[in-house]
C-alpha positions as CSV (number, residue, x, y, z in Angstrom):
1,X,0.0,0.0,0.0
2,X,1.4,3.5,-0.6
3,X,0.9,4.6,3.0
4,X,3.3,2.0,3.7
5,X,6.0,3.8,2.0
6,X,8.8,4.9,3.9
7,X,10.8,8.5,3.1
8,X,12.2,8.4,-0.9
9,X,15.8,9.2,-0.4
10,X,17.5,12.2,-1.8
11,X,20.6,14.3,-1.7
12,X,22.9,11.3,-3.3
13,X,26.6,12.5,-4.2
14,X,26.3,9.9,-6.8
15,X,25.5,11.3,-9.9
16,X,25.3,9.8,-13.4
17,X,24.2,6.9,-12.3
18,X,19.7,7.7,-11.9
19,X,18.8,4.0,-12.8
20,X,20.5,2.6,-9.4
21,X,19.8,5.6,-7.4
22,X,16.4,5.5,-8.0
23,X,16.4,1.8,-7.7
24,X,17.7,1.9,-4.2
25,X,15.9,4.9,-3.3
26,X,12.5,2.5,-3.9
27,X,14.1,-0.5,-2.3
28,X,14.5,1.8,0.7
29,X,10.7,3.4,0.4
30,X,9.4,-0.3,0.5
31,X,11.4,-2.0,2.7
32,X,13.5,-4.3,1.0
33,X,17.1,-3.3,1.2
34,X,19.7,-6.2,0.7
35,X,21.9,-7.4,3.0
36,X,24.8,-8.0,0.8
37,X,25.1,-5.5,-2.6
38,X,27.8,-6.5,-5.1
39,X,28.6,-2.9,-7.5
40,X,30.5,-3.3,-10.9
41,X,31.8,-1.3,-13.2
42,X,34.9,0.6,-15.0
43,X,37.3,2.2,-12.5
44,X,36.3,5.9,-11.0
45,X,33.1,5.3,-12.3
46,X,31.3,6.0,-8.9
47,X,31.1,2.5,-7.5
48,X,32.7,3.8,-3.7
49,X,30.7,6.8,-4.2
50,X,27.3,4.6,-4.8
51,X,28.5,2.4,-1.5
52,X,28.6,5.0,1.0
53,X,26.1,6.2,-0.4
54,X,24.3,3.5,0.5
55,X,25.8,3.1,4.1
56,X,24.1,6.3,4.8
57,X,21.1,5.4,3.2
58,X,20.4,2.4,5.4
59,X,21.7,4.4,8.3
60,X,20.1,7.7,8.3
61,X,16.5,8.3,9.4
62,X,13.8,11.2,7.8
63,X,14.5,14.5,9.2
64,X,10.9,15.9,10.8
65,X,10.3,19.1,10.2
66,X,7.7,21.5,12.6
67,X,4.8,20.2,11.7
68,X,5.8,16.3,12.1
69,X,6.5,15.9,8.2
70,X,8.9,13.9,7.4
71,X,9.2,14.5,3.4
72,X,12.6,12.3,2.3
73,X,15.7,11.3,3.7
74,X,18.8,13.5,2.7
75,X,21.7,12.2,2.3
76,X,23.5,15.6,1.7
77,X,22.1,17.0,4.8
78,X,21.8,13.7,7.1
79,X,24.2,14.0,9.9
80,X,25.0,10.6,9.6
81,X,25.5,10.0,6.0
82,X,28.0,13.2,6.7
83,X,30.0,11.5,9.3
84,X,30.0,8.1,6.8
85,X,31.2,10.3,3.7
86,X,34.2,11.8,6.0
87,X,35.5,8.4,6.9
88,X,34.7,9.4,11.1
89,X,31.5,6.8,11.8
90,X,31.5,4.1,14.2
91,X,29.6,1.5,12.4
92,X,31.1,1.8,8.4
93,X,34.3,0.8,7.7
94,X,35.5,0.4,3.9
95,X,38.4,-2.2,3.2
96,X,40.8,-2.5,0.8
97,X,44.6,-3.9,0.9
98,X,45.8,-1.3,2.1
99,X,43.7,-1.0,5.4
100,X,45.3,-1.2,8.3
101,X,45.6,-4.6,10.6
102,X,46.0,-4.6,14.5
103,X,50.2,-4.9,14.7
104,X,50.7,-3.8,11.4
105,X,54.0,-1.4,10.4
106,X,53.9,0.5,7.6
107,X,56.1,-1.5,5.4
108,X,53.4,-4.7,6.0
109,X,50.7,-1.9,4.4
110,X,53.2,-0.6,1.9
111,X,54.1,-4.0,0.4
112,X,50.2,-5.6,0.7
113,X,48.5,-6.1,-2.3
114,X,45.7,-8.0,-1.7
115,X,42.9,-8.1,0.9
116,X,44.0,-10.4,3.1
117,X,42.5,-13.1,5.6
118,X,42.9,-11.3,8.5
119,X,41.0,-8.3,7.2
120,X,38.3,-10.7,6.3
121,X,37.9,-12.3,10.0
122,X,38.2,-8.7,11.4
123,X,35.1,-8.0,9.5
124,X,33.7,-11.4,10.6
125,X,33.9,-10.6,14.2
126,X,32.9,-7.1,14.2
127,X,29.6,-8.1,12.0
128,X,28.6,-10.0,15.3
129,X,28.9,-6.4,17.4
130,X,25.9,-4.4,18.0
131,X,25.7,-1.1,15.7
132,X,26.9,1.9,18.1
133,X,25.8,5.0,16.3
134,X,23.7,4.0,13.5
135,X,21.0,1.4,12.7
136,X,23.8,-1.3,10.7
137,X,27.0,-2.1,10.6
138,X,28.5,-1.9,7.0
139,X,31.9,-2.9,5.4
140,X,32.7,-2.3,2.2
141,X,35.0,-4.0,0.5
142,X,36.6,-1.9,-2.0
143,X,38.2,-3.8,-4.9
144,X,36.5,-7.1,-3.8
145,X,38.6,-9.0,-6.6
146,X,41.8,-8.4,-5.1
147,X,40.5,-10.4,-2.0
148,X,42.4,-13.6,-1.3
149,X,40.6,-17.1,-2.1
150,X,40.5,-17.7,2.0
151,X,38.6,-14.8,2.4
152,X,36.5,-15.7,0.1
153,X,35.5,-18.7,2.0
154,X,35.8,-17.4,4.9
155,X,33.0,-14.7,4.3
156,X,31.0,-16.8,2.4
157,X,28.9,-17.9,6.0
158,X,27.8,-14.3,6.7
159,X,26.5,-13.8,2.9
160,X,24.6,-17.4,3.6
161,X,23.9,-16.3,7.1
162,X,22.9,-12.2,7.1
163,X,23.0,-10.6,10.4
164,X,19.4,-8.4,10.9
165,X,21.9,-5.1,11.1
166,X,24.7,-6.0,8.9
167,X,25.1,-4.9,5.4
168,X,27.9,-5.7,3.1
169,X,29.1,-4.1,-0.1
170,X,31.8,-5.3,-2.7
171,X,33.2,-3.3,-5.5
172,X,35.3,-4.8,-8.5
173,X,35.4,-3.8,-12.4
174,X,33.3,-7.2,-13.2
175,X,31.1,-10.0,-11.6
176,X,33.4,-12.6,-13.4
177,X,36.4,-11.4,-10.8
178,X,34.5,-13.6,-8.3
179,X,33.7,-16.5,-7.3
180,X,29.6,-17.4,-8.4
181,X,29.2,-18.6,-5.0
182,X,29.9,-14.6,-3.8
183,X,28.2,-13.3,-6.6
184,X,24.8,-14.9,-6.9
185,X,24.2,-13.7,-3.0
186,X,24.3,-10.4,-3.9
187,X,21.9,-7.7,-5.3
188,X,24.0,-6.6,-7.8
189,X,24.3,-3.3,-9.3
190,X,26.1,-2.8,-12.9
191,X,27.5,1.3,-13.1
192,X,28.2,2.4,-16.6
193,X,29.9,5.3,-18.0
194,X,28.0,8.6,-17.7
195,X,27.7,10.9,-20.3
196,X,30.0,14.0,-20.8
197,X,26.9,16.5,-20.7
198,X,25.7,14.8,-16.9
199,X,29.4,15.1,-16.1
200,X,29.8,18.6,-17.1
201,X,26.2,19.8,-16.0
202,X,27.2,18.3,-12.0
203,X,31.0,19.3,-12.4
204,X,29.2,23.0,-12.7
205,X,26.4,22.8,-10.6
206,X,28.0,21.3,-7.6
207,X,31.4,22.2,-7.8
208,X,31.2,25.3,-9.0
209,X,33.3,24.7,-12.1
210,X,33.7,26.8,-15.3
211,X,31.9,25.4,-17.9
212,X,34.6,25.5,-20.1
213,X,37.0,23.5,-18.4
214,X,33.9,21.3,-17.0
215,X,33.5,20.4,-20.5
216,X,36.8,19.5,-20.9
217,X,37.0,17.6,-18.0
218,X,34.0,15.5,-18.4
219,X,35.3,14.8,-22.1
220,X,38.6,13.2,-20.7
221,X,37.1,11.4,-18.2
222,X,35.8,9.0,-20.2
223,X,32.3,8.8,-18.5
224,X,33.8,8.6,-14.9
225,X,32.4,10.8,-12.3
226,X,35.0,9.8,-9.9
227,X,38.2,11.0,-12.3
228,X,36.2,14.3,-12.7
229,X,35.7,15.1,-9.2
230,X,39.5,14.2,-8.8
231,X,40.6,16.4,-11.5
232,X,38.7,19.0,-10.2
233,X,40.0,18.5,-6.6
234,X,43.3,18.3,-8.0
235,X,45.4,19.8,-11.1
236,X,48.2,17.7,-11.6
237,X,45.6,14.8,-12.9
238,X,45.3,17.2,-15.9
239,X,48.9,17.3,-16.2
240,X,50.0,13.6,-15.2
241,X,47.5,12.8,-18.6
242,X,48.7,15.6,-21.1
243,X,52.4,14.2,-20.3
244,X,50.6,10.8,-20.4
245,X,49.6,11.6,-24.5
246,X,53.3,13.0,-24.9
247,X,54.9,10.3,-23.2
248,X,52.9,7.1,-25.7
249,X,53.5,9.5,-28.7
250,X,57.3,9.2,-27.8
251,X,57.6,5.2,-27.3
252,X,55.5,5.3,-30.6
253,X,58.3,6.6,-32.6
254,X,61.0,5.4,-30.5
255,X,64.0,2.6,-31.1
256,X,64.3,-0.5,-30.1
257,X,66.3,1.0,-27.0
258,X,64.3,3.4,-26.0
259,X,61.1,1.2,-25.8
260,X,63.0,-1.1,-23.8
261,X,63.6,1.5,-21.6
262,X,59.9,2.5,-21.2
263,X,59.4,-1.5,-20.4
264,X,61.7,-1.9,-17.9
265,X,60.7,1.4,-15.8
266,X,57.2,0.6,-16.2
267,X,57.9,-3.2,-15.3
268,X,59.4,-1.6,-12.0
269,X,57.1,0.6,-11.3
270,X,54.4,-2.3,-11.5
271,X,56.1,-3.9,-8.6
272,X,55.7,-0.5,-6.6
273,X,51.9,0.5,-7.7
274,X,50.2,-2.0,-9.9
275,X,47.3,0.3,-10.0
276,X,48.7,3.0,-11.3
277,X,50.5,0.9,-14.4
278,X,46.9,-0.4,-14.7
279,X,45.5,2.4,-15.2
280,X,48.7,3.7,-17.4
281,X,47.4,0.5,-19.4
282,X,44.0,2.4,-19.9
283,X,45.1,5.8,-21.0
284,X,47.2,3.9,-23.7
285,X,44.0,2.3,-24.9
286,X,42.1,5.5,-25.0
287,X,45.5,7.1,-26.8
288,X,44.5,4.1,-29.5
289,X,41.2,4.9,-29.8
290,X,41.8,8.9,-30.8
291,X,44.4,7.3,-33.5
292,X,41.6,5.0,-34.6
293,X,39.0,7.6,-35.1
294,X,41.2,9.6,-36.8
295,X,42.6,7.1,-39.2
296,X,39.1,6.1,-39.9
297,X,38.0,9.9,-40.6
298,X,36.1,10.7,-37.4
299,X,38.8,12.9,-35.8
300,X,35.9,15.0,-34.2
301,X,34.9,12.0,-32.1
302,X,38.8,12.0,-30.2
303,X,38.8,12.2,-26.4
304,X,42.2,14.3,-26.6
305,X,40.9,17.1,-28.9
306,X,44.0,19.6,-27.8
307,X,46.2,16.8,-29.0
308,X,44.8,16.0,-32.5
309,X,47.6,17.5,-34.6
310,X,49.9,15.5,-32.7
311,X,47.7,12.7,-33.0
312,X,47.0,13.3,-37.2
313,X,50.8,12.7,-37.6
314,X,50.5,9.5,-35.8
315,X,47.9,8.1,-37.2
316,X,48.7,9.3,-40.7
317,X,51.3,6.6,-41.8
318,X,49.4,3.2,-40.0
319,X,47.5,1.3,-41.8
320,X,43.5,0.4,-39.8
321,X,44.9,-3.2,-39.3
322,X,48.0,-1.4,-37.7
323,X,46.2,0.3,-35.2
324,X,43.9,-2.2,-34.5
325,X,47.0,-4.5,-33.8
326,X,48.1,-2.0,-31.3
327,X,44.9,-2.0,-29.1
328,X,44.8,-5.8,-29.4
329,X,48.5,-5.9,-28.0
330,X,47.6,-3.1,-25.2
331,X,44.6,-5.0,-23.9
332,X,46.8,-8.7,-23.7
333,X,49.2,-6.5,-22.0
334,X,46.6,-6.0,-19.6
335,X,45.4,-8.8,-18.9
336,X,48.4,-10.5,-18.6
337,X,49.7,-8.4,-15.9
338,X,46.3,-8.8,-13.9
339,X,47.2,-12.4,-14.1
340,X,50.4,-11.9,-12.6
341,X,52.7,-12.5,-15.6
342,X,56.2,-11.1,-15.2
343,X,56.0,-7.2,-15.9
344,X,59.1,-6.5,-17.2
345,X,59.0,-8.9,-19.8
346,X,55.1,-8.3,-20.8
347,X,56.1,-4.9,-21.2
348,X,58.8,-5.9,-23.8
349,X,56.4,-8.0,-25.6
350,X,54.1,-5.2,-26.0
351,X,56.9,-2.8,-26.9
352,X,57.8,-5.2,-29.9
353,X,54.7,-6.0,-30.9
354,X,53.9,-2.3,-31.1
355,X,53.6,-0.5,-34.4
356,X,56.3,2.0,-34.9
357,X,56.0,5.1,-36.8
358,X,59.0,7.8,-38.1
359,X,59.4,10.1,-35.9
360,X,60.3,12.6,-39.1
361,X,57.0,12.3,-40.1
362,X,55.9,14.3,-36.4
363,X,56.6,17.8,-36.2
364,X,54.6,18.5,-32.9
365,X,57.0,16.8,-30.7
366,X,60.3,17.8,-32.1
367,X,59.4,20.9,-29.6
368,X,60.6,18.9,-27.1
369,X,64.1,18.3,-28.5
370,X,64.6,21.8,-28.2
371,X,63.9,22.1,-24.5
């Protein structure tokens, strides 16, 4: 009945993502949240965002207002959902490998890769605890793929076995980076890329941004909310992918020597921050993609539009099958280094298989030869 309906909730700092706010908004009105949510999709596309989002959902109440209305429950003005989003309340705790363990020195956290055992049983035991400042406890575990086969057994039971005020969330890129037995006990919810104009419209509306540069920002971050709040938040993103476009334009027309180079600094840098070479991985794929649509005549469709000369001269001497060869050995690359393969010698690989084109035939960097 509709008078059974609780509060709709409102005030989400998700954005570009209506279909599973407004899906969870309606769980919430009817009574039905899950006790165990499972939220896919690309990198910085809002799926930690979504999950505290939903940690304050289930643990905020309607505000009532002088005449004993209760209209909605806010998440941008609930007190709790506040304290969640700062990282400060009692009862949400978000896990990832680099969370800290009772006993643990910084080189342990430093050098931890995965999500480990102990993390999981620390979960485990503090599930059984009684919520102190909200209505549930919630944990969510950030990167869920990167959580050790043991844990995954290990928390298996409380997905089987849901405490009353216990919710738990897991993030990862895909469903397939986890076990079915994990998966198929979780409401799942799939985030896609948003589109540039949402991006821009919030980026302007909430932070205050120029619409010029919001427009630029939302058009490089490839339909991520999360990168475009970062780059917002901070400038040297923008300038960590401009030299990001230089730097693959360089191995491109690079020797044999030179390339090698590139694969043995990126091999060791893999060893220090595999995230970060993964997501290196992903800005050469998108580099690809402008060549692509500029070798197949659609150069005003390129995310890097301040870069298209430079890109023109790139693209200009490959053949279709060429570049398509080069985002075929970029995404291998990839997933050969999520399956552990030996980095310094998958990045050799790639840098042989990798089309090379004359550097005489690009002006726009010879600029730098003069610096």
């Amino acid at each position: 009945m509709v008078t059974d309906l609780k509060a709709p909730v409102v005030g989400w700092q998700t954005f570009g993502h209506p279909g599973a706010t407004n899906f969870l908004s309606r769980s919430s009105q009817i009574g039905r949240t899950s006790h165990a949510y499972l939220i896919t999709g690309p990198d910085k596309v809002g799926k930690t965002t979504l999950a505290l989002d939903i940690a304050g959902m289930v643990n905020s109440e309607p505000v009532v207002d002088m005449f004993g209305t209760a209209d909605n429950i806010d998440l941008q003005s609930s007190h709790q959902a506040d304290r969640i989003r700062r990282g400060l309340h009692a009862d949400v705790r978000l896990i990832n490998p680099k969370t800290e363990l009772d006993g643990d020195k910084k080189s342990d956290i430093d050098r931890r890769t995965m999500i480990s055992i102990d993390h999981v049983q620390d979960v485990i035991e503090k599930s059984y605890i009684t919520p102190f400042e909200g209505n549930k406890n919630v944990f969510i575990f950030e990167g869920a793929h990167r959580m050790v086969e043991a844990g995954f057994n290990a928390i298996l039971k409380t997905l089987e076995e849901p405490s009353d005020d216990t919710v738990l969330i897991l993030t990862c890129q895909s469903p397939d980076q986890l076990p079915e037995t994990i998966v198929s006990r979780c409401q799942r919810i799939e985030l896609r890329p948003a589109t540039s104009e949402v991006i821009a419209s919030s980026l302007i509306e909430r932070y205050e941004v120029e619409p010029e540069l919001a427009d630029k920002i939302a058009r490089l971050s490839a339909g991520r909310p999360g990168w475009a709040i970062d780059a917002v938040n901070d400038s040297t993103i923008l300038d960590a992918h401009n030299q990001a476009v230089l730097r693959f334009a360089e191995v491109t027309v690079g020797n044999v020597e030179e390339r090698f180079r590139y694969a043995r600094q990126t091999g060791g840098q893999f060893r220090r921050n595999r995230e970060e070479v993964l997501l290196e991985m992903d800005r050469w794929l998108e580099w690809w993609r402008d060549v692509a649509m500029i070798s197949h005549g659609v150069g005003e469709s390129v995310v890097n539009l301040e870069w298209s000369e430079l890109l023109r001269q790139i693209a200009k001497p490959l053949k279709k099958t060429q570049v398509a060869q080069a985002v075929r050995v970029i995404q291998d690359t990839k997933k050969a280094l999520v399956a552990n393969a030996a980095a310094q010698l998958t990045f050799e690989v790639m840098m042989l298989d990798m089309p090379w084109v004359d550097p005489s035939g690009v002006p726009a960097l010879k600029f730098n030869d003069d610096e």
